[in-house]
TIMIKOL-242180 format. One line per 4 residues: their letters; for each residue x, y, z of C-alpha. Coordinates in Angstrom, 1 decimal. Layout:
BEGIN
A) X/Y/Z ~ ...
REM end
This chain:
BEGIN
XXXX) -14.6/-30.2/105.5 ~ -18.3/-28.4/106.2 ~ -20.7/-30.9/108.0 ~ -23.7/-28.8/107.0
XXXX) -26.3/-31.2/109.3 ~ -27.1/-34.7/110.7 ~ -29.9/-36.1/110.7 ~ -30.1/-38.3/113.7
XXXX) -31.9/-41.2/112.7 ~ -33.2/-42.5/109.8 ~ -34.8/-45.5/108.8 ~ -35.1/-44.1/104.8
XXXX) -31.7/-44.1/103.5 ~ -29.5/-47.4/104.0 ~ -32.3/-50.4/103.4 ~ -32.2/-52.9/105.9
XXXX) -30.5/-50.4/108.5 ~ -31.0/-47.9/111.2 ~ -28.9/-44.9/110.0 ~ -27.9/-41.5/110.6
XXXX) -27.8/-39.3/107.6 ~ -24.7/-36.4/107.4 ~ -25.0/-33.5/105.1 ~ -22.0/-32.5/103.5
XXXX) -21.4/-29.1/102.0 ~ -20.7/-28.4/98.0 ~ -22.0/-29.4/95.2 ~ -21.2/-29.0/91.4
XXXX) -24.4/-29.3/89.9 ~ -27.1/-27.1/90.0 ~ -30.3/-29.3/89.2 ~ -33.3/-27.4/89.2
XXXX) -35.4/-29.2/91.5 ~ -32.8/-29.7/93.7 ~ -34.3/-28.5/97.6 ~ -31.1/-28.6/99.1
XXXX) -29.8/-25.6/97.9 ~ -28.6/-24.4/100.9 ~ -25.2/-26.9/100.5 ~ -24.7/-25.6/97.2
XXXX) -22.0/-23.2/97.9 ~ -20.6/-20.9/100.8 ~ -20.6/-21.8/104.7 ~ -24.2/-22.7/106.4
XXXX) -24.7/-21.0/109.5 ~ -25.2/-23.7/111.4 ~ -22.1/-26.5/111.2 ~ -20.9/-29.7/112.9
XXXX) -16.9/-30.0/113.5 ~ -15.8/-33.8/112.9 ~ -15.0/-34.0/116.3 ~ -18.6/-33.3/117.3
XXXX) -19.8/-35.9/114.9 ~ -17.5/-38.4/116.0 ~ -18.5/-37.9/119.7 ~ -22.2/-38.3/118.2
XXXX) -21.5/-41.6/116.6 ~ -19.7/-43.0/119.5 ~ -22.4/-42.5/121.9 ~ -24.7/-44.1/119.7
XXXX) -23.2/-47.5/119.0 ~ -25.2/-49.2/119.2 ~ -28.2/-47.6/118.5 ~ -27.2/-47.1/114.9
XXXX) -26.1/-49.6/112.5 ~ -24.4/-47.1/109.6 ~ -23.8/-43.8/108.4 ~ -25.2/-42.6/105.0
XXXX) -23.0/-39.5/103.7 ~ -25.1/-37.1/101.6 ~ -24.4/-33.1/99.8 ~ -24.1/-31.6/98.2
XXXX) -21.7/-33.9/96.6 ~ -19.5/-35.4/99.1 ~ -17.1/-36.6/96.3 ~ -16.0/-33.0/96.1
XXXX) -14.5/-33.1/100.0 ~ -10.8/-34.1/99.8 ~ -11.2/-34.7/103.7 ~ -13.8/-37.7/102.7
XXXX) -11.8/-40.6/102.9 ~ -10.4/-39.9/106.4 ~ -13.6/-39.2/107.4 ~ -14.9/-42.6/106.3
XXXX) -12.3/-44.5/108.2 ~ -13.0/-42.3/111.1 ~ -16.4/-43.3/111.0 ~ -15.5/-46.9/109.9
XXXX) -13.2/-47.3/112.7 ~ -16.1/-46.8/115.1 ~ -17.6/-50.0/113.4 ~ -20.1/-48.3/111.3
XXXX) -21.5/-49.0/108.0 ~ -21.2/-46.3/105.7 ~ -23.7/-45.6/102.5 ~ -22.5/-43.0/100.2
XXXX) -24.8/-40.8/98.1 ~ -23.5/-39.6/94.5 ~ -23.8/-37.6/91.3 ~ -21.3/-40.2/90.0
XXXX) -19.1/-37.0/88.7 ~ -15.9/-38.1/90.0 ~ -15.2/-41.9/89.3 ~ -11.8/-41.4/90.5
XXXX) -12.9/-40.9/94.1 ~ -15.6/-43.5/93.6 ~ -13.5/-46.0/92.8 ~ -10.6/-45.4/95.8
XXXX) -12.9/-45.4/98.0 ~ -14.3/-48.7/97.0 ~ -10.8/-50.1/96.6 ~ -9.5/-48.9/100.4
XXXX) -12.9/-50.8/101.5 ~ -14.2/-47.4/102.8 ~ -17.9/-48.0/101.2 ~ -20.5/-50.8/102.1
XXXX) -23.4/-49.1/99.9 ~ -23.3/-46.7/97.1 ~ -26.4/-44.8/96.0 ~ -25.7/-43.0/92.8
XXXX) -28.3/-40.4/90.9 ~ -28.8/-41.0/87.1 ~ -30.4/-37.5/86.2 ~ -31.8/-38.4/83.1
XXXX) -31.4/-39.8/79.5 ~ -28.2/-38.7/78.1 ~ -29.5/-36.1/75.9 ~ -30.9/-34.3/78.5
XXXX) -28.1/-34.6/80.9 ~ -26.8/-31.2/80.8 ~ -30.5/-29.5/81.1 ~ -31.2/-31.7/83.8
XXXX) -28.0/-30.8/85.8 ~ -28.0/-27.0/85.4 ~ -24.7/-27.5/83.8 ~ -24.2/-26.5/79.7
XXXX) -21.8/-27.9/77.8 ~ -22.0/-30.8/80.8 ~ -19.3/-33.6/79.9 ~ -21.2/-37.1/80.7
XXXX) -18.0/-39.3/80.6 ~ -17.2/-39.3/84.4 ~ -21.0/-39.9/84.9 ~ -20.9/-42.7/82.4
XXXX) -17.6/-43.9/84.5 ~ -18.8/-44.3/87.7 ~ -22.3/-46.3/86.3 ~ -19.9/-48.6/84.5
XXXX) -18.2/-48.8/87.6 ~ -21.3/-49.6/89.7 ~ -22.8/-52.1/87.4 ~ -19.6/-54.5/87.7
XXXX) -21.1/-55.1/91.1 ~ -17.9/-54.5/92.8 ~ -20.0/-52.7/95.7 ~ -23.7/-53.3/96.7
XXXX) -25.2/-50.4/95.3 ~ -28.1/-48.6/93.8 ~ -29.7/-45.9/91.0 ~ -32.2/-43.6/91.3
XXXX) -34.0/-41.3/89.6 ~ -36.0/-38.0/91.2 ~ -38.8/-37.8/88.8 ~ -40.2/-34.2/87.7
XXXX) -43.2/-33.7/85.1 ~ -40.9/-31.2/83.1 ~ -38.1/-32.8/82.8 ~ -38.5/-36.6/82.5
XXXX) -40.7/-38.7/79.8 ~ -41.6/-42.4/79.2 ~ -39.0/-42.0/76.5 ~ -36.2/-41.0/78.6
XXXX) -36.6/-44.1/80.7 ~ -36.4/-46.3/77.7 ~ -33.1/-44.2/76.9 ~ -32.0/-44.6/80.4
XXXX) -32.2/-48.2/80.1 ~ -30.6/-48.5/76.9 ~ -27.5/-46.7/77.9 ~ -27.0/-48.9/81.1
XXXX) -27.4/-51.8/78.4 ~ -24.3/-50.5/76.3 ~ -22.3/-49.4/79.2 ~ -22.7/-53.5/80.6
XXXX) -24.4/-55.6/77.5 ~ -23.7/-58.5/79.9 ~ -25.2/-57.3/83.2 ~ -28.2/-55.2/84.3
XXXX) -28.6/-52.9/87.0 ~ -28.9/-54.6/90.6 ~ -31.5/-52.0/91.7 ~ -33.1/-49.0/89.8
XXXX) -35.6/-46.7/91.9 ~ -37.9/-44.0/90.7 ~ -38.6/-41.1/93.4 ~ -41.6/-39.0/92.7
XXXX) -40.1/-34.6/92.8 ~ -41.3/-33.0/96.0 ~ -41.7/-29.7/95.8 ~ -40.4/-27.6/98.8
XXXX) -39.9/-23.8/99.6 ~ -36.1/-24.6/98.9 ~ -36.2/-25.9/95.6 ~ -33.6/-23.6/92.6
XXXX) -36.2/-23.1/90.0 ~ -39.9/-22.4/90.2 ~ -43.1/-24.0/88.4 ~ -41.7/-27.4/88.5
XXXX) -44.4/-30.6/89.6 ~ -44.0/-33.9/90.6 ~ -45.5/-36.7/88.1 ~ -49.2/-38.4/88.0
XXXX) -48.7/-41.7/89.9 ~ -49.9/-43.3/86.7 ~ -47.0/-41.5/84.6 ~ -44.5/-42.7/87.1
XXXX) -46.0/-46.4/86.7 ~ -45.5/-46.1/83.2 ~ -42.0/-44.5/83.5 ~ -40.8/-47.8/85.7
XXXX) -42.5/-50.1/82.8 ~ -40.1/-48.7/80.6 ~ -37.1/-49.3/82.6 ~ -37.6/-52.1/83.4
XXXX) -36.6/-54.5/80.7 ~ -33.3/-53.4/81.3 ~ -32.8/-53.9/85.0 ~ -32.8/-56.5/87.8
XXXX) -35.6/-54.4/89.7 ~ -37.0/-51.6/89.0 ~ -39.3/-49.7/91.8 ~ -41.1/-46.7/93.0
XXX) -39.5/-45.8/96.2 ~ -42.2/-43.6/98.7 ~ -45.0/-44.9/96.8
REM end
């Protein structure tokens, strides 16, 4: 397993909890606004052992309440779930942050009690899935899995979507919504949040902007309808 960084401290990324954040190396997607391209593939320069995490976490308790685990996509690390219980065993939440591309892992980690939190991307509207991604010929069905999953409600959780100009419209949204509807006619999504692009140095593909603050507004009216509680996270 490659721990790619930690970020100490974080009062962001598990709501209602003081969290550390670890990176984890890998990802199978190649979105194009994605700025952490640096855990896409190969070994970072600069790595933390489990060991040395471990030691972190134990001189913290305390301090911290959880443990969000971010990529990359940490579904791809066969390591994961003994590094959950690891962490666990130290008497730490932990928040995991998905793609949703592997419902198999998803779902035994839920099972073994090894998640408390669940944060899953929905990239877009499923006809633009694959563009969205960076992946052709991308097959939706284990995304379309693991949102099924989610939306039983079997684990606190939430979706989100990173909003960019290019690639999302008030149209998508609608779509969005609709497919949550037929993948659970009889329950709506918990919590749905929209997150405005930021563009950074680091980020795969040039020339892409974040939305007006209006056009995000109206994105979130669209969704809506179809969730429990839709919201602009950051804004």
């Amino acid at each position: 397993m490659v721990i790619a960084g930690l970020q100490k401290m974080t009062l962001l990324d598990y709501p209602g909890k003081v969290a550390c954040t670890v990176f984890l190396q890998g990802c199978n997607f190649r979105c194009p606004f994605c700025h952490n391209s640096d855990l896409l593939g190969g070994t970072p320069s600069d790595t933390l052992s489990v060991d040395e995490l471990l030691a972190f976490l134990n001189k913290r308790k305390g301090l911290l309440d959880a443990v969000c685990i971010t990529g990359g996509e940490p579904t791809l690390q066969p390591d994961l779930p003994a590094l959950i219980r690891s962490i666990k065993e130290l008497g730490y939440a932990v928040k995991l942050d998905t793609n949703g591309s592997r419902p198999a892992v998803l779902k035994s980690l839920v099972a073994d009690d090894l998640l408390d939190y669940v944060a899953m991307d929905v990239k877009n509207a499923p006809a633009r899935y694959a563009e969205t991604v960076g992946v052709p010929s991308f097959d939706l069905a284990p995304v379309e899995e693991s949102l099924a999953f989610l939306l039983t409600g079997t684990v606190p959780y939430e979706l989100r979507t990173t909003v960019v100009r290019e690639l999302h419209s008030e149209q998508d949204f609608e779509e969005i919504g609709r497919w949550l509807t037929r993948l659970a006619p009889s329950r709506k999504a918990a919590q749905y949040f929209l997150q405005s692009f930021v563009d950074r140095d680091s980020v795969l593909q040039n020339g892409l902007h974040a939305p007006s603050d209006a056009a995000l507004q109206a994105f979130r009216d669209r969704i809506a309808p179809f969730v429990s509680c839709a919201s602009i996270r950051g804004s």
